[in-house]
KEMARDREN-51075 format. One record per residue (C-alpha): x, y, z. Coordinates in steps of 0.02 Angstrom, whole numbers, plus 50000, padded with zeros to 5 digits. Example, Ala and Ser with C-alpha at 12.3 -4.5 7.8 and 13.67 -1.06 7.14 Angstrom:
REM KEMARDREN-51075
east = 50615&north = 49775&up = 50390
east = 50684&north = 49947&up = 50357
***
This chain:
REM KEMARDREN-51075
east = 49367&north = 51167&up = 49646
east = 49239&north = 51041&up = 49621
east = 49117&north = 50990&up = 49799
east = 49070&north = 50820&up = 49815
east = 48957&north = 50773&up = 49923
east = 49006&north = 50640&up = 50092
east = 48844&north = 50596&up = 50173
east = 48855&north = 50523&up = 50328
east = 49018&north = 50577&up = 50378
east = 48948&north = 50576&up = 50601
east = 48918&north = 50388&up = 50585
east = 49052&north = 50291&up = 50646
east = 49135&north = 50160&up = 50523
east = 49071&north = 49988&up = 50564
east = 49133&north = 49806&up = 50516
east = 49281&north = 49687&up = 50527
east = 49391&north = 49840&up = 50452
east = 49376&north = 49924&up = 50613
east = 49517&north = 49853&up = 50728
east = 49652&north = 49892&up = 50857
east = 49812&north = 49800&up = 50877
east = 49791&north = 49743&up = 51029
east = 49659&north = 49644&up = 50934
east = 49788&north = 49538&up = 50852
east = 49925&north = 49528&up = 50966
east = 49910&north = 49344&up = 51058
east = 49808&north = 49276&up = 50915
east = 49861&north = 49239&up = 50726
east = 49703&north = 49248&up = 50634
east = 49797&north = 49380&up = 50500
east = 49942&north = 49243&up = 50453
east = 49935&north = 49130&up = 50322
east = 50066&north = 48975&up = 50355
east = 50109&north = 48894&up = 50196
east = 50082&north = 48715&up = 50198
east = 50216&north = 48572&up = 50125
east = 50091&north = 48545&up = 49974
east = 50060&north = 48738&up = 49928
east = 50256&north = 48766&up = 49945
east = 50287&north = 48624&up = 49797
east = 50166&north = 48717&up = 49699
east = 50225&north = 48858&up = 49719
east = 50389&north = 48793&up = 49665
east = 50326&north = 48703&up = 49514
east = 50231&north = 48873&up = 49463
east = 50396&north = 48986&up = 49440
east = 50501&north = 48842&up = 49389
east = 50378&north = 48835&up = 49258
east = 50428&north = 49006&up = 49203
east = 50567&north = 49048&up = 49065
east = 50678&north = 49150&up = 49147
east = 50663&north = 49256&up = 48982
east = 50469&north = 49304&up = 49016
east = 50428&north = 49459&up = 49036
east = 50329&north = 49467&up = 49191
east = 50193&north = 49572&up = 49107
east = 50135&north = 49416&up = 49010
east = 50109&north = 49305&up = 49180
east = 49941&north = 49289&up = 49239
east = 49849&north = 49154&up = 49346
east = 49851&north = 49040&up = 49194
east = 50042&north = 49041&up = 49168
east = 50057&north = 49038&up = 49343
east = 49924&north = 48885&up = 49385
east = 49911&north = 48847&up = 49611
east = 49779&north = 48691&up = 49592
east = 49741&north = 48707&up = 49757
east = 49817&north = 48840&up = 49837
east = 49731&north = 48963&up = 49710
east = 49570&north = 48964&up = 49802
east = 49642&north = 49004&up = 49970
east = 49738&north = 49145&up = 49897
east = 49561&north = 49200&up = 49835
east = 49498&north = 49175&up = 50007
east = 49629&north = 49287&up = 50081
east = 49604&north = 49403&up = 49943
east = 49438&north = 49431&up = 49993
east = 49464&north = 49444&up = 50181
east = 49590&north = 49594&up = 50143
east = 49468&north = 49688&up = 50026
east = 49303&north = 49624&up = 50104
east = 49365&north = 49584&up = 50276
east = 49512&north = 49637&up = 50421
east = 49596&north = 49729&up = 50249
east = 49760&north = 49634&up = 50295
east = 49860&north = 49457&up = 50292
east = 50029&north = 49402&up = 50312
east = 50085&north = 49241&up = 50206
east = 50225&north = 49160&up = 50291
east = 50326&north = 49008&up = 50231
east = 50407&north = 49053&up = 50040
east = 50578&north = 48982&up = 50051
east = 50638&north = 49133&up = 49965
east = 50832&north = 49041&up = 49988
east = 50782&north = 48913&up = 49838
east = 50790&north = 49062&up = 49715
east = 50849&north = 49184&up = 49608
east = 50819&north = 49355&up = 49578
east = 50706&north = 49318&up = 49434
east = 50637&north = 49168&up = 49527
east = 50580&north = 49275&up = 49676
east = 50518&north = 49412&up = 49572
east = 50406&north = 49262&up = 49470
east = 50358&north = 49214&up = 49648
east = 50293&north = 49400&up = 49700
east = 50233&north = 49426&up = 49559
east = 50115&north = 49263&up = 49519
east = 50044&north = 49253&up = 49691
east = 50000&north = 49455&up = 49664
east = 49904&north = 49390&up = 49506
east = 49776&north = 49323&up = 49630
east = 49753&north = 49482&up = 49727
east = 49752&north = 49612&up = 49573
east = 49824&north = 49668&up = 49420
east = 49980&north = 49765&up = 49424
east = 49984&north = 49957&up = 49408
east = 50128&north = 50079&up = 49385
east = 50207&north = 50132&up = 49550
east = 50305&north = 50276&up = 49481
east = 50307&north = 50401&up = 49324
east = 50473&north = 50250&up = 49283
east = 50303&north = 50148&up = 49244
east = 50376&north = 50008&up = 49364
east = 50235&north = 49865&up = 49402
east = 50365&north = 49802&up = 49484
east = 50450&north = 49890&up = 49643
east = 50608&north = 49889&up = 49738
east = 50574&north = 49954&up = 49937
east = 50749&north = 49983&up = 49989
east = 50907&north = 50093&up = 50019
east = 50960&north = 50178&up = 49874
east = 51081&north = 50319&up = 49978
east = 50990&north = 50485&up = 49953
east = 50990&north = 50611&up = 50079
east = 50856&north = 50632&up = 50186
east = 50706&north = 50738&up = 50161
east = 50761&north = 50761&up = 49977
east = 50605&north = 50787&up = 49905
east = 50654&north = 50720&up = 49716
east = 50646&north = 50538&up = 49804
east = 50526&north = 50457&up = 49882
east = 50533&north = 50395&up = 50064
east = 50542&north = 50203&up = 50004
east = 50718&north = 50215&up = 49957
east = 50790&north = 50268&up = 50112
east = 50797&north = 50186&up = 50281
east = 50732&north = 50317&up = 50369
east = 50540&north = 50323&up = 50459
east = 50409&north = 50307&up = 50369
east = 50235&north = 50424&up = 50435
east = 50053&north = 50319&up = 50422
east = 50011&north = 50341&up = 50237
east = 49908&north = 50266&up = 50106
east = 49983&north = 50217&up = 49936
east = 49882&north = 50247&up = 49759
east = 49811&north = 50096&up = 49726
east = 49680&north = 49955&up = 49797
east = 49785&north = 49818&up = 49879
east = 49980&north = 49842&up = 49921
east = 50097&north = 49696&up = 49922
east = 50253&north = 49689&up = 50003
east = 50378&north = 49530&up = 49984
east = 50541&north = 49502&up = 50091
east = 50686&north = 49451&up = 50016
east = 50824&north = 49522&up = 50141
east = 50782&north = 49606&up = 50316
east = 50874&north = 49733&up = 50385
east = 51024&north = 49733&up = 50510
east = 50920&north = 49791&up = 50640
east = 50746&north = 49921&up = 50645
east = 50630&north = 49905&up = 50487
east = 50482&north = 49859&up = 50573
east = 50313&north = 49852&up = 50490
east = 50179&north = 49956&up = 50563
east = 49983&north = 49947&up = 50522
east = 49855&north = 50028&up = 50574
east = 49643&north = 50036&up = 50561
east = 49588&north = 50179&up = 50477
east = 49416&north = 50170&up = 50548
east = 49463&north = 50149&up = 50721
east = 49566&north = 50291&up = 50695
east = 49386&north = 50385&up = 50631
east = 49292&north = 50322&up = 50748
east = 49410&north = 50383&up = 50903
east = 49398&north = 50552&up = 50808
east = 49231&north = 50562&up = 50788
east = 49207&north = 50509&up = 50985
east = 49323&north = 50639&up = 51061
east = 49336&north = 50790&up = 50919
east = 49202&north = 50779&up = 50812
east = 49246&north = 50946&up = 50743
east = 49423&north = 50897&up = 50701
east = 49329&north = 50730&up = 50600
east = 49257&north = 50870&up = 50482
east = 49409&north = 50976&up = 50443
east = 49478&north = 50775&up = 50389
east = 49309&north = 50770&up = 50263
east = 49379&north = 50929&up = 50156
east = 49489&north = 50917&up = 50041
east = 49683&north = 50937&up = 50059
east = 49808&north = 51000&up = 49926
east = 49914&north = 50841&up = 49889
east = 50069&north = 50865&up = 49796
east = 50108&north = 50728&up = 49657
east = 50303&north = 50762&up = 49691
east = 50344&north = 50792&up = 49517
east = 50248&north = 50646&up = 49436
east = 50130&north = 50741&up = 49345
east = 49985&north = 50647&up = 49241
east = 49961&north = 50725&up = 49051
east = 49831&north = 50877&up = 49086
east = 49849&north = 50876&up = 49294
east = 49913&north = 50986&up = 49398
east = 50070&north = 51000&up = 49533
east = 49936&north = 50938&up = 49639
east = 49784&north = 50876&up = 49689
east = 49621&north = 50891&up = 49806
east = 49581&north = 50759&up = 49930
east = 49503&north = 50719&up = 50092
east = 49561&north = 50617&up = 50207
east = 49419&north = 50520&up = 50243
east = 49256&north = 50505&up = 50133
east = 49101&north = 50425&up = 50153
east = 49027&north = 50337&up = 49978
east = 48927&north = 50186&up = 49929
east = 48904&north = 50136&up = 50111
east = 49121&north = 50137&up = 50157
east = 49207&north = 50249&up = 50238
east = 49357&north = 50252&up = 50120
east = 49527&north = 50351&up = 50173
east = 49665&north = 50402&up = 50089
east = 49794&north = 50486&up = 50163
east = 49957&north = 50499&up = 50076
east = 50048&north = 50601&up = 50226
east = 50225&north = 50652&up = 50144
east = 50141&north = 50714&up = 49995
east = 50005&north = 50810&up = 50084
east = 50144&north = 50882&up = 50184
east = 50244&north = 50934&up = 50032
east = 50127&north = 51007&up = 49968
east = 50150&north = 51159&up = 50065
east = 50312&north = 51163&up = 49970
east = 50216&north = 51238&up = 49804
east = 50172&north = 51384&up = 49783
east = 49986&north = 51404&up = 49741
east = 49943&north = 51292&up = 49880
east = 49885&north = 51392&up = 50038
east = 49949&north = 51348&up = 50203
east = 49881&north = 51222&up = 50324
east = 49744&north = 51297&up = 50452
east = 49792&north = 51274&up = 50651
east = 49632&north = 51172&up = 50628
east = 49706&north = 51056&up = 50479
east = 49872&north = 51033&up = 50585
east = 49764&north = 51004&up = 50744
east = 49672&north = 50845&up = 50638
east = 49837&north = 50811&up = 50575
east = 49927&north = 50778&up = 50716
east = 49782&north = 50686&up = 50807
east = 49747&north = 50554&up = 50674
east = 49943&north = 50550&up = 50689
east = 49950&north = 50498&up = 50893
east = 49800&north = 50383&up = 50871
east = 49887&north = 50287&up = 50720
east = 50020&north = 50244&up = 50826
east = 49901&north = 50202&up = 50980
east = 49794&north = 50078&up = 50869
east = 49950&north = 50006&up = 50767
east = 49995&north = 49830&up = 50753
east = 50164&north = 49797&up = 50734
east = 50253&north = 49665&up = 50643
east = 50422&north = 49595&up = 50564
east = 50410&north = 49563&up = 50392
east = 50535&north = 49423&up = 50381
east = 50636&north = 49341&up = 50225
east = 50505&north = 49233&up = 50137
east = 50360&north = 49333&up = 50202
east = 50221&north = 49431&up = 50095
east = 50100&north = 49575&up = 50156
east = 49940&north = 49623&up = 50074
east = 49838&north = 49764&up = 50134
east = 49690&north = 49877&up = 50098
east = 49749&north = 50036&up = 50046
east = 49552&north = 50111&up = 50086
east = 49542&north = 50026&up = 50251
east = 49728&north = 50030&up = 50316
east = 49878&north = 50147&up = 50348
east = 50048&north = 50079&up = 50347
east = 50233&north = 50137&up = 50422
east = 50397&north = 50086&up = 50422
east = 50534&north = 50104&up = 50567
east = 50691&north = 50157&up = 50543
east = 50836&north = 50032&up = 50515
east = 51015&north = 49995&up = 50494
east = 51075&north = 49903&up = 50352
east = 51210&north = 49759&up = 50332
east = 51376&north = 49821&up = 50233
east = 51366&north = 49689&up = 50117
east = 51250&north = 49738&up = 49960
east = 51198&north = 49571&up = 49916
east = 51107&north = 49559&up = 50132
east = 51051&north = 49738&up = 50109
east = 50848&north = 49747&up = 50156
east = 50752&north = 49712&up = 50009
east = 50560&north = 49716&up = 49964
east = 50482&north = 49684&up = 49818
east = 50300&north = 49789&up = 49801
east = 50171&north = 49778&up = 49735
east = 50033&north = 49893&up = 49679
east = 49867&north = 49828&up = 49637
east = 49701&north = 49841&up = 49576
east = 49568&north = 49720&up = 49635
east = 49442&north = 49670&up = 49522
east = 49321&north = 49651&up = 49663
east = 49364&north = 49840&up = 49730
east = 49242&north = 49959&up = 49816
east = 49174&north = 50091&up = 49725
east = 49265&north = 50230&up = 49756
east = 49225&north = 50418&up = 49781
east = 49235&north = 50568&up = 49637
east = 49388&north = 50647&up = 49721
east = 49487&north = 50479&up = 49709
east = 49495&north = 50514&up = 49519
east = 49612&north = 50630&up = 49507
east = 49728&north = 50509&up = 49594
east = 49658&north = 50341&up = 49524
east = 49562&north = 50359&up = 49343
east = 49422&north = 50249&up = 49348
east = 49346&north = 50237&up = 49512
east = 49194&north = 50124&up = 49470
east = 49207&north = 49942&up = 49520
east = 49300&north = 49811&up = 49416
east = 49393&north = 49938&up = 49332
east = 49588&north = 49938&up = 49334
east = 49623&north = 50097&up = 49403
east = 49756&north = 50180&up = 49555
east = 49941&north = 50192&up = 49475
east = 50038&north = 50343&up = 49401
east = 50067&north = 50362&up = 49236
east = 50142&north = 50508&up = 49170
east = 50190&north = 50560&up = 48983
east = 50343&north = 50450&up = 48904
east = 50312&north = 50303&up = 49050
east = 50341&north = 50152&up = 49006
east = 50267&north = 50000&up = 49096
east = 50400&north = 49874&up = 49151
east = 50448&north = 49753&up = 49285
east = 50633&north = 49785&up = 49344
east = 50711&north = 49643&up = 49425
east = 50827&north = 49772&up = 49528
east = 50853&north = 49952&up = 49544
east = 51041&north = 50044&up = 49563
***
């Protein structure tokens, strides 16, 4: 295996990044309220839009926001330069159809990244709900079930989430700082921080890139360029203890585990993600979860998000181990997705 070196890992993580949800609860600095005027151009954008177009061929030009564009930008930068999160609230999301809302998702996303493949399916566009697998089946991922969802990271720069249907009951979003969670680490087990700054075997669950293997090495946090950056996708670090040439976890590794674990869920901010609503966060700054929920009986009131996975032209540079994950990890390059051999890019208005 390949070292790379993490300087600085026994600093703590500064900036606006670093936050705890009681930080956010009585204020609402992280929401975005769509006014009257950015609603009707919103409206005129996807009307604008043949509902023939293939998504893939919408950018900001075909989808023009006079004025609303430049406080999309803002709140672009305060996820990737700022907080790392923001909650747009106001999309009348009853006004439209599937395509409609999927133009919707997907134009504002223009503003925040460009599109990468979510799955070895090649999907730019994703469905985050219920599909009726069994749990734990590890063909599937945890997305299409409505069971809990652990802290986790997803492979890409920004993540955006868009609500057409909410659940029956449960389903709550959950966020959380990564650097607090460092920083608590690195106050009260210092030795546990370092077993989190070597590498992990990660399994890719089957999507396997052309000339990678069943899995991959990565820390959870790493220090580069002046960030700390984490990534910690938790089911598939977890799974891969399922595979064979991966050795088992160290009572050391499940120690670190299991304390980045509680301190997630002390730091978290928690938060309905209602119809009409849109999440962006910093995948190198911010874990997310999901609660468990029930679901309505009725297909067409089943929870439904449309995701996004992005790349942000205005990313950090990221560190050597992300490229086994990401591709390019140099700034302004389009990297983070999962492409496999035979995928095909697409943007599926639904999924069975």
């Amino acid at each position: 295996m390949k070292e790379y070196l993490t300087p600085d890992r026994h600093l703590a993580a500064t900036g606006r990044a670093i936050w705890h949800g009681s930080d956010y609860t009585h204020n609402e600095d992280w929401i975005y309220r769509l006014t009257a005027e950015n609603i009707a151009e919103l409206h005129a954008a996807v009307k604008g839009i043949s509902p023939d177009t293939d998504l893939q061929t919408v950018g900001t030009q075909q989808f023009p926001l006079p004025t609303l564009a430049s406080q999309l930008c803002e709140l672009q930068r305060e996820v990737v330069e700022g907080r790392g999160f923001v909650l747009i609230k106001g999309v009348p999301i009853e006004r439209y159809n599937r395509f409609e809302a999927a133009a919707l998702s997907w134009g504002i996303g223009q503003y925040f990244g460009t599109p990468v493949s979510q799955n070895a399916d090649g999907h730019l566009l994703g469905h985050v709900k219920d599909l009726g697998y069994p749990k734990n089946d590890p063909r599937h991922r945890g997305y299409q079930t409505r069971e809990p969802l652990r802290y986790h990271t997803d492979s890409c720069d920004i993540v955006g989430l868009m609500c057409l249907h909410h659940a029956k009951s449960g389903g709550f979003s959950s966020i959380v700082s990564a650097g607090a969670i460092h920083n608590a680490i690195l106050e009260t087990r210092p030795d546990l921080l370092d077993v989190l700054y070597e590498p992990f075997h990660i399994s890719r669950i089957g999507e396997i890139p052309e000339g990678k293997q069943a899995s991959y090495p990565m820390p959870v946090f790493n220090a580069y360029a002046g960030h700390m950056t984490s990534m910690y996708p938790a089911r598939d670090l977890r799974m891969g203890q399922t595979l064979p040439e991966v050795p088992p976890l160290t009572p050391k590794q499940e120690e670190a585990l299991a304390l980045l674990d509680e301190y997630a869920e002390a730091f978290s901010l928690k938060m309905e993600i209602a119809p009409g609503d849109i999440q962006f966060l910093h995948n190198h700054t911010i874990y997310h979860s999901r609660t468990a929920y029930e679901d309505y009986e009725a297909a067409d009131r089943r929870r439904h998000m449309l995701r996004l996975w992005l790349s942000a032209p205005n990313g950090r540079a990221l560190p050597p181990y992300f490229a086994e994950r990401y591709g390019p990890v140099e700034v302004g390059a389009v990297r983070g997705g999962i492409l496999c051999p035979g995928t095909t890019l697409s943007t599926p208005l639904n999924v069975a």
